[in-house]
C-alpha positions in Angstrom: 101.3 134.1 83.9 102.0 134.5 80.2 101.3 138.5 80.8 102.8 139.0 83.8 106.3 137.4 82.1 105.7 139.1 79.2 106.3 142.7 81.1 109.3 140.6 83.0 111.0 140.4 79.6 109.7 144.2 78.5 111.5 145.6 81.6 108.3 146.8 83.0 108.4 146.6 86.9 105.7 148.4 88.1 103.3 145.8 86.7 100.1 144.4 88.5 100.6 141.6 91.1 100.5 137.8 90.0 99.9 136.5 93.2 97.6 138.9 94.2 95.2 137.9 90.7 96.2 134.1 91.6 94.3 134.7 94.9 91.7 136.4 93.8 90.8 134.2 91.5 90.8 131.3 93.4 89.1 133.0 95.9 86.2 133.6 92.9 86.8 129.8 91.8 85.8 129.2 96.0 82.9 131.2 95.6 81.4 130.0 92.0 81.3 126.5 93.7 79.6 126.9 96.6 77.3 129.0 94.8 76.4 126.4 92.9 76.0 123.5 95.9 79.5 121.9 95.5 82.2 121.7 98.4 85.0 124.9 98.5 87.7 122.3 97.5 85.7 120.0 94.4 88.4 120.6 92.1 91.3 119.8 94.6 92.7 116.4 94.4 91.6 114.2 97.1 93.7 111.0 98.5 92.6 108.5 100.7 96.1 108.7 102.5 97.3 112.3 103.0 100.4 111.9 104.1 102.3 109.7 101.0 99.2 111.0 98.7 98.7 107.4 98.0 102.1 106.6 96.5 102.3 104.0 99.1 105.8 105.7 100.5 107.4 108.4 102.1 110.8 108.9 101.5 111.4 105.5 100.0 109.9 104.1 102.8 106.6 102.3 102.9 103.9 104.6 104.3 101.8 103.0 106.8 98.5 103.0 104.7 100.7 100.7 102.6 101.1 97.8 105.4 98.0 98.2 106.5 96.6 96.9 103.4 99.1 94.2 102.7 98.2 93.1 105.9 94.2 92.8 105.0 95.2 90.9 101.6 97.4 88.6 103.8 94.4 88.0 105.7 92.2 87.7 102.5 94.7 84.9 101.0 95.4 82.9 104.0 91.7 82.6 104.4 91.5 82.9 108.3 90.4 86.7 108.4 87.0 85.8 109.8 88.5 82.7 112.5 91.3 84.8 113.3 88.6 87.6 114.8 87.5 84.9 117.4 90.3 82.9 117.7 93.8 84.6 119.1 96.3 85.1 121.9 93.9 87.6 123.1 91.0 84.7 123.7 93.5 82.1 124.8 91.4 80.4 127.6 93.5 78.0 130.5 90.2 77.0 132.1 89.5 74.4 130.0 92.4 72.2 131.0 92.6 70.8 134.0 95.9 71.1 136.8 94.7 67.7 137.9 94.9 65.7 134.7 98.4 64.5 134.3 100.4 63.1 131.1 102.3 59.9 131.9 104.6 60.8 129.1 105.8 64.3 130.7 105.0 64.0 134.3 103.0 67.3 133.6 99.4 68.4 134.0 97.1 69.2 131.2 97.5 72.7 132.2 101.1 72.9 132.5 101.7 71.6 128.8 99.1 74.5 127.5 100.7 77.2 129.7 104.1 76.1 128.2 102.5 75.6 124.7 101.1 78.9 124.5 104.9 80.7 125.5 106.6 78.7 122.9 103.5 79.4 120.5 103.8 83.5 121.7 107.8 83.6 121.5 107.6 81.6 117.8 105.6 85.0 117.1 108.2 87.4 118.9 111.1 85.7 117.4 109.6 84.9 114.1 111.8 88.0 112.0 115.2 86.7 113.7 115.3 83.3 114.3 114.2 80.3 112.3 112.0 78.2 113.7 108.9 75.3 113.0 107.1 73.8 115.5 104.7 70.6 115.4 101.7 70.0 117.7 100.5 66.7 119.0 97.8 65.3 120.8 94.1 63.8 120.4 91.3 65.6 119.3 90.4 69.2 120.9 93.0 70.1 122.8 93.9 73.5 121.2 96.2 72.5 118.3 94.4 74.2 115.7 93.4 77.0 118.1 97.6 77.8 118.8 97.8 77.9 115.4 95.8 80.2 114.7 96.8 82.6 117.2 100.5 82.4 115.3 98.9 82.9 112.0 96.6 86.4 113.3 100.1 87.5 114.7 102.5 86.8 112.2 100.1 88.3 109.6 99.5 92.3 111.6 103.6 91.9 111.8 103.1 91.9 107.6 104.1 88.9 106.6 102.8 86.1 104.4 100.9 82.9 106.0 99.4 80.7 104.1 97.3 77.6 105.9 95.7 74.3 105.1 94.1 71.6 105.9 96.2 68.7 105.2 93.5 67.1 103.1 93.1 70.2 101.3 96.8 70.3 100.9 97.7 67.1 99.4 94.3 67.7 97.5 95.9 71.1 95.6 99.1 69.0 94.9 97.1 66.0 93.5 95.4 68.4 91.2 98.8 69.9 90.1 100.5 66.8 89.6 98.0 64.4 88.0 95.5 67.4 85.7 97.4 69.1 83.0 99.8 70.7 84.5 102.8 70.0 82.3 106.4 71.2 83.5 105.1 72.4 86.4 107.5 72.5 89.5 106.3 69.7 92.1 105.1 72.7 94.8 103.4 75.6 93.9 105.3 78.5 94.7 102.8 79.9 96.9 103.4 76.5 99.1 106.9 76.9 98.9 107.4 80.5 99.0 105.2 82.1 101.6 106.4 83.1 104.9 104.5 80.7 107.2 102.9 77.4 106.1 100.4 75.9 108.4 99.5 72.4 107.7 96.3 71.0 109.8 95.1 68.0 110.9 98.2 66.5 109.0 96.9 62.3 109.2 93.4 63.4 108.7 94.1 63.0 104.8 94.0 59.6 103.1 97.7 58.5 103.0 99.6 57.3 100.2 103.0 56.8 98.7 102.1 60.1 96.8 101.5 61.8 100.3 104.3 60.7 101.9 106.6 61.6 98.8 104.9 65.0 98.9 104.9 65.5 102.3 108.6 64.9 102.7 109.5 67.3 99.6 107.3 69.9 100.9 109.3 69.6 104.6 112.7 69.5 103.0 112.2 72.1 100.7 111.2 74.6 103.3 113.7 73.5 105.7 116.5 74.0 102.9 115.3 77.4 102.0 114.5 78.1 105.7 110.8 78.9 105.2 109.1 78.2 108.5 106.7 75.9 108.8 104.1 74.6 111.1 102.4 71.2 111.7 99.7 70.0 114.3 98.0 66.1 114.0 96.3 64.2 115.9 99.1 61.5 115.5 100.7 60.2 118.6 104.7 60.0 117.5 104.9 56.6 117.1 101.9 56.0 114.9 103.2 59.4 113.0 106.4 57.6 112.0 104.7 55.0 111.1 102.2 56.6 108.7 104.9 58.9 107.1 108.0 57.2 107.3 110.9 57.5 109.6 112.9 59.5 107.0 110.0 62.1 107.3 110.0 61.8 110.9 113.6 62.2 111.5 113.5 65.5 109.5 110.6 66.9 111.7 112.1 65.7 115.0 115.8 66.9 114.3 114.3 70.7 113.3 111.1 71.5 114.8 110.2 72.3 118.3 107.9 69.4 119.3 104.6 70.7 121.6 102.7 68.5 123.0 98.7 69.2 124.5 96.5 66.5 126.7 93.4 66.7 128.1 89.5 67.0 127.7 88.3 67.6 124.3 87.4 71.4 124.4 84.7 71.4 121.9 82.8 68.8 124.0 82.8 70.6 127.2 81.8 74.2 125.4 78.6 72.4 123.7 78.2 70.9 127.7 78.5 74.4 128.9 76.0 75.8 126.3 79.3 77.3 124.0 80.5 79.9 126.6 
């Protein structure tokens, strides 16, 4: 290159061809490798994502090797990756309730209140980027609570956004921790609690229930209401006994702004183990 600008600047246009000695050296560079056992292209910069050449984006916009793996380290920090495999909209099962069993409350069969569960449940998911929304699950033990829940966590996460979930007793465990073991000026909620784009609380009355709980419980609810985080609750709590262990001001917050689901019938657990898990 230095030569062939060097007879540029002399004036001398009937020089020898750069491009041609480019090629032809490369071509040699080609040959020397494979000579010696190593691929044609060795010293050719390789990227795991050719089109944005692992930048992450193309054209200032994100590339989609760069969802994809914000969507595997959602899945790593909400720590459902391996649940989330078995349990989802996909596996969703209506014949384990039963169109016979009917709920006093509603006037509707066990079936009925999963069918309609699982289109408020699926819409929650369609309508998440749009509209805000929380819902909270009741009913006794093994009636699918947890399992809806985890079938909005697998598809809010592949839609890319953050979902974090707990049990409650690991919940109100983390915030003991923060509040009572050296943690000096630190906010009440953990920003991951209050920040992230879903929270799933668990099991919520499972937990051993105190002042502390309830004060928690209340801030964490208000919090993401005000900043209009949604949220999402399931317990084994029938309403009245909820209100009761929580406090009506808790209550009223829940019942004024999230969609309240109900499920009934058999515990689902029990009859897989009496059907030998299938």
């Amino acid at each position: 290159s230095i030569k062939k600008a060097k007879q540029l600047l002399s004036g001398q246009a009937d020089g020898w061809d750069l491009k041609t000695v480019i090629q032809e050296l490369s071509e040699e560079r080609r040959r020397l490798l494979t000579d010696y056992g190593y691929p044609a292209d060795y010293l050719e910069l390789h990227y795991d994502c050719k089109k944005c050449r692992d930048t992450g984006f193309i054209d200032g916009k994100k590339c989609s090797c760069f969802k994809q793996a914000a969507i595997e380290l959602l899945y790593e920090q909400s720590k459902l990756s391996d649940i989330l495999s078995r349990e989802n909209f996909d596996t969703f099962d209506e014949r384990w309730y039963d169109a016979d069993d009917m709920d006093e409350a509603t006037g509707k069969s066990s079936l009925e209140l999963a069918r309609i569960a699982r289109k408020q449940a699926w819409d929650f998911t369609q309508h998440f980027q749009d509209t805000f929304n929380n819902l909270f699950f009741y009913g006794h033990t093994g009636v699918g609570k947890t399992f809806l829940t985890h079938c909005i966590a697998r598809e809010i996460i592949e839609q890319g956004h953050s979902v974090i979930y707990f049990s409650a007793y690991d919940l109100f465990y983390e915030l003991a921790k923060r509040t009572f073991h050296s943690y000096d000026n630190a906010p009440d909620l953990p920003d991951y609690v209050g920040e992230c784009d879903l929270l799933i609380i668990d099991d919520l009355g499972t937990e051993l229930t105190n002042t502390f709980v309830q004060s928690r419980l209340f801030l964490l609810i208000n919090e993401r209401l005000t900043q209009k985080k949604p949220t999402i609750i399931s317990t084994n709590l029938e309403i009245g006994a909820f209100s009761e262990m929580y406090s009506e001001r808790t209550f009223s917050r829940i019942f004024s702004n999230y969609t309240m689901i109900k499920l009934t019938g058999r515990d689902i657990r029990f009859q897989k183990k009496l059907s030998g898990g299938k």
